[in-house]
LOKOLNU-645486 format. One record per residue (C-alpha): x negated, y, z negated; residue in three letters. Coordinates in steps of 0.02 Angstrom, whole numbers, plus 50000, padded with zeros to 5 digits. Layout:
N
<node c1="X" c2="Y" c3="Z" type="Ala"/>
...
! end
This chain:
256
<node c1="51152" c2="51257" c3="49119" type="Unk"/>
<node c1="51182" c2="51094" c3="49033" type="Unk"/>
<node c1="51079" c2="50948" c3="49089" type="Unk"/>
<node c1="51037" c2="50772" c3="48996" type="Unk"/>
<node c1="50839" c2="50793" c3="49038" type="Unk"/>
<node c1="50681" c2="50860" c3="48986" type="Unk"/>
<node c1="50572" c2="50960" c3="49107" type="Unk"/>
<node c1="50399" c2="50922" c3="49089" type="Unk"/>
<node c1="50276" c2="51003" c3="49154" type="Unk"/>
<node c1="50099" c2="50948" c3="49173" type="Unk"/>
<node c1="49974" c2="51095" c3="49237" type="Unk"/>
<node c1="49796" c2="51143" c3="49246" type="Unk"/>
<node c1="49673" c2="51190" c3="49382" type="Unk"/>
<node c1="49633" c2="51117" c3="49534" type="Unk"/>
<node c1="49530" c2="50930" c3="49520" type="Unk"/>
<node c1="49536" c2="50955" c3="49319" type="Unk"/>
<node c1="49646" c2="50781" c3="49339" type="Unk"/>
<node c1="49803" c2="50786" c3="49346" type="Unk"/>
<node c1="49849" c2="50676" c3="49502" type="Unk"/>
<node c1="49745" c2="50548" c3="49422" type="Unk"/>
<node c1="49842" c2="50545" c3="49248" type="Unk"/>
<node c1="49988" c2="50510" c3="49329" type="Unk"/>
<node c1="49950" c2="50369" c3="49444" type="Unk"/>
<node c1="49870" c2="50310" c3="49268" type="Unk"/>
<node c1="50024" c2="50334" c3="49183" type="Unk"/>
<node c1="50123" c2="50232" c3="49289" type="Unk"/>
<node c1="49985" c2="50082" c3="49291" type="Unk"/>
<node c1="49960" c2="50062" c3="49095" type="Unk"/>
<node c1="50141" c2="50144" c3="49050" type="Unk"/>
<node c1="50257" c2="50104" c3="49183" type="Unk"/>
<node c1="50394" c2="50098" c3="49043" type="Unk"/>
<node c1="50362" c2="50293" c3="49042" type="Unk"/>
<node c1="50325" c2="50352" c3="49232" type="Unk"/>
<node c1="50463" c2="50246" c3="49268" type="Unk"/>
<node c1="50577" c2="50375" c3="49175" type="Unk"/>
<node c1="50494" c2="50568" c3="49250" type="Unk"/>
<node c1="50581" c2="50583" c3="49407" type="Unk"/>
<node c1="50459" c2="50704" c3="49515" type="Unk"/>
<node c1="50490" c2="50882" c3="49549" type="Unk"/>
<node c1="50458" c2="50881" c3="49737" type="Unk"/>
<node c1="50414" c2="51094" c3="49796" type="Unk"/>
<node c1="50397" c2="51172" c3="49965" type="Unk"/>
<node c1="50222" c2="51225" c3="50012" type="Unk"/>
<node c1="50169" c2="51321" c3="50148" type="Unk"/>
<node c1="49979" c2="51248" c3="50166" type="Unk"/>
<node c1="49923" c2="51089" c3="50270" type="Unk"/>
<node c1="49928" c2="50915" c3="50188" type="Unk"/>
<node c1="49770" c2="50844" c3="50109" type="Unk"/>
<node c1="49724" c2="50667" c3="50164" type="Unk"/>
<node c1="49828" c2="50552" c3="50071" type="Unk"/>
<node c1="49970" c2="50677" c3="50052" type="Unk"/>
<node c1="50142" c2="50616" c3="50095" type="Unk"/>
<node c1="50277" c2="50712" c3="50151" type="Unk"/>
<node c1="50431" c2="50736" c3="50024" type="Unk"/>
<node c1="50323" c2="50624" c3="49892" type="Unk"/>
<node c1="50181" c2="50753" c3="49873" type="Unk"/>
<node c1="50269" c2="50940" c3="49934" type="Unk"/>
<node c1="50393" c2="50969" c3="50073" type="Unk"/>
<node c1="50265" c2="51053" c3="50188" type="Unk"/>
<node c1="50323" c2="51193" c3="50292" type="Unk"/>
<node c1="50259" c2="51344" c3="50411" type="Unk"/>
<node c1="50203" c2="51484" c3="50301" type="Unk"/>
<node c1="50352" c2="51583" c3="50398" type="Unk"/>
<node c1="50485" c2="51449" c3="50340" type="Unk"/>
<node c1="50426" c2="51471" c3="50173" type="Unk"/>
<node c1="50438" c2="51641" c3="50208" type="Unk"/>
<node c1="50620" c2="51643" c3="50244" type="Unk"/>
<node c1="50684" c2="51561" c3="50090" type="Unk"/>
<node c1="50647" c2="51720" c3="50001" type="Unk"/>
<node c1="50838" c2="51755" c3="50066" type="Unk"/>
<node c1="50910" c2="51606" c3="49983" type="Unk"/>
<node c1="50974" c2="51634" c3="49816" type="Unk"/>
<node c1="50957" c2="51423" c3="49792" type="Unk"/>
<node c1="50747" c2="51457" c3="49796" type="Unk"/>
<node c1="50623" c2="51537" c3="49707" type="Unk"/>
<node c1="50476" c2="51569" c3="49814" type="Unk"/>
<node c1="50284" c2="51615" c3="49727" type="Unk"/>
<node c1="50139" c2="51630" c3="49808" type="Unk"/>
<node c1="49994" c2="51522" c3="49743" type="Unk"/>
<node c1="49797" c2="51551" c3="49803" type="Unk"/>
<node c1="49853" c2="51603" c3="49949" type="Unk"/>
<node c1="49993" c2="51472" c3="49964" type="Unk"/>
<node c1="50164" c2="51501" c3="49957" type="Unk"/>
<node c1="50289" c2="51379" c3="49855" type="Unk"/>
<node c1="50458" c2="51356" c3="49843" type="Unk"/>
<node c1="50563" c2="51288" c3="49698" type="Unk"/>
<node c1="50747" c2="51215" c3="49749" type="Unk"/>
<node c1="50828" c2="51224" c3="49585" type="Unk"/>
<node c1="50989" c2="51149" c3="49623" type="Unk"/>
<node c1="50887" c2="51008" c3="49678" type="Unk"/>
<node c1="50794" c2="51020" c3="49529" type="Unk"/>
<node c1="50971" c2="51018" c3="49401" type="Unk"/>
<node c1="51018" c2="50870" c3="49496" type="Unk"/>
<node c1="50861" c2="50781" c3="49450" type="Unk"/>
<node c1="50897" c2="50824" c3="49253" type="Unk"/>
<node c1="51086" c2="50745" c3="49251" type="Unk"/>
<node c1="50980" c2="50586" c3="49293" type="Unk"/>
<node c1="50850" c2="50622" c3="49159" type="Unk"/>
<node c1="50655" c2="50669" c3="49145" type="Unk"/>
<node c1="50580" c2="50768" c3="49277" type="Unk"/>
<node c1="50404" c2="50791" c3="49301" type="Unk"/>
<node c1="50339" c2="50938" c3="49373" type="Unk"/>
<node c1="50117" c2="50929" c3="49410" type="Unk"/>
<node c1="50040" c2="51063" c3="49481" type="Unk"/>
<node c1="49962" c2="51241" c3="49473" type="Unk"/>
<node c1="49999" c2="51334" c3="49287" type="Unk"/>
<node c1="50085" c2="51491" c3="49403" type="Unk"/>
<node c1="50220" c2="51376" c3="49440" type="Unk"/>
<node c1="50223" c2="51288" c3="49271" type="Unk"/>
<node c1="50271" c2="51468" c3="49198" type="Unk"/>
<node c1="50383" c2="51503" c3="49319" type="Unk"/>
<node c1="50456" c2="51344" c3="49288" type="Unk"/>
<node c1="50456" c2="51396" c3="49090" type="Unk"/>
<node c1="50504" c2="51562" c3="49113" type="Unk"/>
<node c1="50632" c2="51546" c3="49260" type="Unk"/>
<node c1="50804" c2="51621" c3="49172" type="Unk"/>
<node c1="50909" c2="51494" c3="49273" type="Unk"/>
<node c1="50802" c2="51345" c3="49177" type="Unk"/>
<node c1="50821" c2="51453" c3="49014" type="Unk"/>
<node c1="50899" c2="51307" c3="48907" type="Unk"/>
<node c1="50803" c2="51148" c3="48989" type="Unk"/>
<node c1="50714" c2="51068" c3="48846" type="Unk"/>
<node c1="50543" c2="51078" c3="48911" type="Unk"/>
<node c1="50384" c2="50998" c3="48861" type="Unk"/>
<node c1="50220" c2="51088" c3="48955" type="Unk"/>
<node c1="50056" c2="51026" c3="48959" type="Unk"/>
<node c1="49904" c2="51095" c3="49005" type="Unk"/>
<node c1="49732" c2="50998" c3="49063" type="Unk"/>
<node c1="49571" c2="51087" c3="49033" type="Unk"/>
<node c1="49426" c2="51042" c3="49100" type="Unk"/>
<node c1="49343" c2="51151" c3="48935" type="Unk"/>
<node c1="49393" c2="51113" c3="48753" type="Unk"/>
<node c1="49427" c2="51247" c3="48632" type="Unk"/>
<node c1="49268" c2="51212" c3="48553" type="Unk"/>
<node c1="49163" c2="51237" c3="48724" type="Unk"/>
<node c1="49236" c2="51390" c3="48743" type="Unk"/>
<node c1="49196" c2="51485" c3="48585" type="Unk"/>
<node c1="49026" c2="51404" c3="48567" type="Unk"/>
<node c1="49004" c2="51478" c3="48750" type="Unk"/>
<node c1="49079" c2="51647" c3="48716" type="Unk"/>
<node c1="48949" c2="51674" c3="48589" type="Unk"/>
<node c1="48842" c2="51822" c3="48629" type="Unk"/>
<node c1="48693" c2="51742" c3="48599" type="Unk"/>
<node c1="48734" c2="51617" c3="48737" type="Unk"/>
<node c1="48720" c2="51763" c3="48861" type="Unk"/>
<node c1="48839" c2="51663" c3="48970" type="Unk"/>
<node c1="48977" c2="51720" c3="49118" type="Unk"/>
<node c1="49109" c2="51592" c3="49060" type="Unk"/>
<node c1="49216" c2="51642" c3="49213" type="Unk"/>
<node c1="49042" c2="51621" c3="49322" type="Unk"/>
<node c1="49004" c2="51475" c3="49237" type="Unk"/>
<node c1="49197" c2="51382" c3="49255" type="Unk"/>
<node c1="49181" c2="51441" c3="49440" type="Unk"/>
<node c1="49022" c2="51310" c3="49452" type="Unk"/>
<node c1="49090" c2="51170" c3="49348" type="Unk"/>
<node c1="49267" c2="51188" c3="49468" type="Unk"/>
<node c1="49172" c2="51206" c3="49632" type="Unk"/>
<node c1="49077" c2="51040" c3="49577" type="Unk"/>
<node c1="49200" c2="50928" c3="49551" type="Unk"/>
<node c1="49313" c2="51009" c3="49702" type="Unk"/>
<node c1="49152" c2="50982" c3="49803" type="Unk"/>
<node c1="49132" c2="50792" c3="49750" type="Unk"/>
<node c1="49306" c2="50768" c3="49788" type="Unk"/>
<node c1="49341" c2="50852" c3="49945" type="Unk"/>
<node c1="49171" c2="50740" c3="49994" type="Unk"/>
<node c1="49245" c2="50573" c3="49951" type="Unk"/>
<node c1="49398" c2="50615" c3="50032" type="Unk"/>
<node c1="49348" c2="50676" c3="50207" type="Unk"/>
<node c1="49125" c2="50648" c3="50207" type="Unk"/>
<node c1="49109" c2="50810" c3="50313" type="Unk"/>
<node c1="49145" c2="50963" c3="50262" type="Unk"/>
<node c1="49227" c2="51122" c3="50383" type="Unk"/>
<node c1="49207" c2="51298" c3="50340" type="Unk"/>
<node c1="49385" c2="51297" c3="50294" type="Unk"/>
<node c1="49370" c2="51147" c3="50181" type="Unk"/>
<node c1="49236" c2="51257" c3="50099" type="Unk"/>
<node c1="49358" c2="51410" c3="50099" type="Unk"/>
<node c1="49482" c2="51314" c3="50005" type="Unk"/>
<node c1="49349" c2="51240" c3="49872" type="Unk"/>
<node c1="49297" c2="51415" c3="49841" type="Unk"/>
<node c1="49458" c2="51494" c3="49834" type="Unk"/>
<node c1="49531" c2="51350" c3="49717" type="Unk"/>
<node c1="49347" c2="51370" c3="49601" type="Unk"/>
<node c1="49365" c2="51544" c3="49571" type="Unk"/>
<node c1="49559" c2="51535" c3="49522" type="Unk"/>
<node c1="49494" c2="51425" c3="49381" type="Unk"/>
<node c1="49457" c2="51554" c3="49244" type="Unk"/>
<node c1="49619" c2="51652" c3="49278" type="Unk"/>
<node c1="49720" c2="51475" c3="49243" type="Unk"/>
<node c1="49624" c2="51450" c3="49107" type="Unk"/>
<node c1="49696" c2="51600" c3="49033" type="Unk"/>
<node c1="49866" c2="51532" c3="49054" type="Unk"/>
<node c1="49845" c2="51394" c3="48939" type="Unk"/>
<node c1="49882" c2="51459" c3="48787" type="Unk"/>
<node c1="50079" c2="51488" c3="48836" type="Unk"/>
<node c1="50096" c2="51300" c3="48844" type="Unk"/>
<node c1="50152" c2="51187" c3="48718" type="Unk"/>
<node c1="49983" c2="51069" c3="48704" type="Unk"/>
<node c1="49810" c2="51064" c3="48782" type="Unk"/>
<node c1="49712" c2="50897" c3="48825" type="Unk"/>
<node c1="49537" c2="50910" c3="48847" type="Unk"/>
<node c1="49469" c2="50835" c3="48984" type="Unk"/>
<node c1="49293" c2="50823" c3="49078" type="Unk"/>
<node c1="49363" c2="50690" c3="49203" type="Unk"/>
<node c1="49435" c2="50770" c3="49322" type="Unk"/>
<node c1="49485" c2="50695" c3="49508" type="Unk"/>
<node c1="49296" c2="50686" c3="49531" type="Unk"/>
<node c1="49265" c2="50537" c3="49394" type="Unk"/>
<node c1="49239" c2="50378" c3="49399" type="Unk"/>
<node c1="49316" c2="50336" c3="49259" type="Unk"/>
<node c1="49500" c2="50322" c3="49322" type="Unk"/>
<node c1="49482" c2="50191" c3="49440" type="Unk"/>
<node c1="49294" c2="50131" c3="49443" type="Unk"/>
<node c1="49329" c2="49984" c3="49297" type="Unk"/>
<node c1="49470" c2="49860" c3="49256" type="Unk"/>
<node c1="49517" c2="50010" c3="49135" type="Unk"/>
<node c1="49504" c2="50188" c3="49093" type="Unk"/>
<node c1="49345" c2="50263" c3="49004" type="Unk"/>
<node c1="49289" c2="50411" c3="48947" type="Unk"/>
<node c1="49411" c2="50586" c3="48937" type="Unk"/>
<node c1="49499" c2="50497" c3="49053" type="Unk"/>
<node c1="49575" c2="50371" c3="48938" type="Unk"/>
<node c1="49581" c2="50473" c3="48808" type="Unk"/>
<node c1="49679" c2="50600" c3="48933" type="Unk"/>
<node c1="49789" c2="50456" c3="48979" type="Unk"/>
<node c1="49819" c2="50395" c3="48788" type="Unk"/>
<node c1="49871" c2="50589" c3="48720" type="Unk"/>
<node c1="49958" c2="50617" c3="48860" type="Unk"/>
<node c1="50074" c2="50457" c3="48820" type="Unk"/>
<node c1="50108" c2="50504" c3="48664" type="Unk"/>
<node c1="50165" c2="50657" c3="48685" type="Unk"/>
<node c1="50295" c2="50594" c3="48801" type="Unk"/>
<node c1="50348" c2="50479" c3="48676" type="Unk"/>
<node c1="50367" c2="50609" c3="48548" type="Unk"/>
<node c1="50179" c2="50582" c3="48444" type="Unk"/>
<node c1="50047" c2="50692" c3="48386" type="Unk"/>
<node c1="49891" c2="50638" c3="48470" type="Unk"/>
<node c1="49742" c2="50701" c3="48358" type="Unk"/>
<node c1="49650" c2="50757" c3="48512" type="Unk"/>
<node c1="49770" c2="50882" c3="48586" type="Unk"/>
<node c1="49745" c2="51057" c3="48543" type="Unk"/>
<node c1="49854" c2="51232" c3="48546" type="Unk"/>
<node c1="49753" c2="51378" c3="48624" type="Unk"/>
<node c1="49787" c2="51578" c3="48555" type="Unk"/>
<node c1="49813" c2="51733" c3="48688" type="Unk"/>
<node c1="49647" c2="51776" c3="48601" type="Unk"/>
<node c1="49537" c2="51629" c3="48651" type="Unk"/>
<node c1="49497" c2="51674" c3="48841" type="Unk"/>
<node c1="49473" c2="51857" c3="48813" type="Unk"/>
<node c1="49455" c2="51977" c3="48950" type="Unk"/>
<node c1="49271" c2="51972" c3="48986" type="Unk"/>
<node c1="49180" c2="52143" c3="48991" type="Unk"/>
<node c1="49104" c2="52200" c3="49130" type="Unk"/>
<node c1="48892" c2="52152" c3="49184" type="Unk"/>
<node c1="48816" c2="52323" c3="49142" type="Unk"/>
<node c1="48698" c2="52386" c3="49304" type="Unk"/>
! end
């Protein structure tokens, strides 16, 4: 398939940021979201407050979904408990008019990279981590007797905690469900990173107050915003990194 744009694709776990970045991107770069035409997916699950039909996912019944597992046109994965669907003639179209921009859950991003009917896109993946490479090893040190999986779980459930609170005050069992679930999927995204092409580190996730308290961005999340920029314009930021299979290491199991 021959197309005149570049899939990107922006990915990392749930709150590490992403929405954020790219409602950044179009405030203080407009001259570059103005370009990324957005990959729009099916979902099966519910909207979140604020979510907008055909803008944020195509949201269908879990059945619908379902059925599109017939159609040759889709490619359907299931995501925490979610399924997705990707229309990839929709998404070819998008590419004849340039840039497309798909943010969302790594599975998908490597789906979208590995996918042999989007074999020769020219691609440019990105992956957010709330953990730099340097947190991680200093944390994986045995003498830091520490669970990074556990401990990722905490720091996820946090921030999915402060934001699920500022989006809805009170919090149902299944708004708890959905926290947890997303948390503990964390780790195992983590350990997709290293197939993508750059990693930006990033403590501000959708839980900061640093992408929309102030007249301007502080913190990771300018810098976030700043490397992200660059790369879309072709730069080497000095502050993105490229993770190794070996870095996130199968942890062994507690011993009784």
């Amino acid at each position: 398939m021959s197309t005149g744009g570049r899939l990107v694709i922006l990915c990392g776990p749930s709150c590490v940021g992403k929405s954020p970045l790219h409602k950044a991107l179009g405030k203080f770069y407009p001259e570059l979201h103005d370009k990324l035409h957005k990959l729009v997916l099916v979902n099966s699950r519910s909207p979140r407050p604020g979510e907008i039909e055909g803008k944020d996912y195509y949201f269908r019944t879990r059945e619908q979904v379902e059925a599109l597992r017939s159609d040759k046109r889709y490619a359907v994965l299931e995501v925490r408990g979610d399924l997705q669907a990707l229309d990839i003639p929709a998404l070819e179209s998008l590419l004849e008019k340039g840039d497309v921009l798909f943010e969302g859950n790594p599975f998908v991003g490597r789906a979208l990279q590995t996918h042999p009917q989007l074999a020769k896109i020219e691609k440019l993946s990105v992956f957010i981590s709330p953990l730099s490479k340097e947190e991680i090893i200093y944390l994986q040190s045995p003498e830091r007797n520490v669970s990074l999986p556990d401990l990722l779980t905490d720091i996820m459930r946090r921030k999915l905690l402060r934001r699920t609170t500022r989006q809805k005050t009170n919090l149902s069992a299944k708004d708890l469900a959905d926290i947890e679930t997303r948390a503990s999927s964390a780790y195992r995204e983590l350990q997709q990173a290293w197939h993508f092409d750059h990693v930006i580190p990033n403590h501000d996730g959708e839980d900061s107050d640093n992408w929309e308290a102030f007249y301007y961005l502080i913190g990771d999340a300018r810098k976030t915003l700043e490397a992200f920029a660059a790369l879309l314009k072709g730069e080497a930021p000095s502050n993105v990194e490229r993770w190794d299979e070996s870095l996130l290491h199968t942890p062994k199991p507690k011993q009784e």
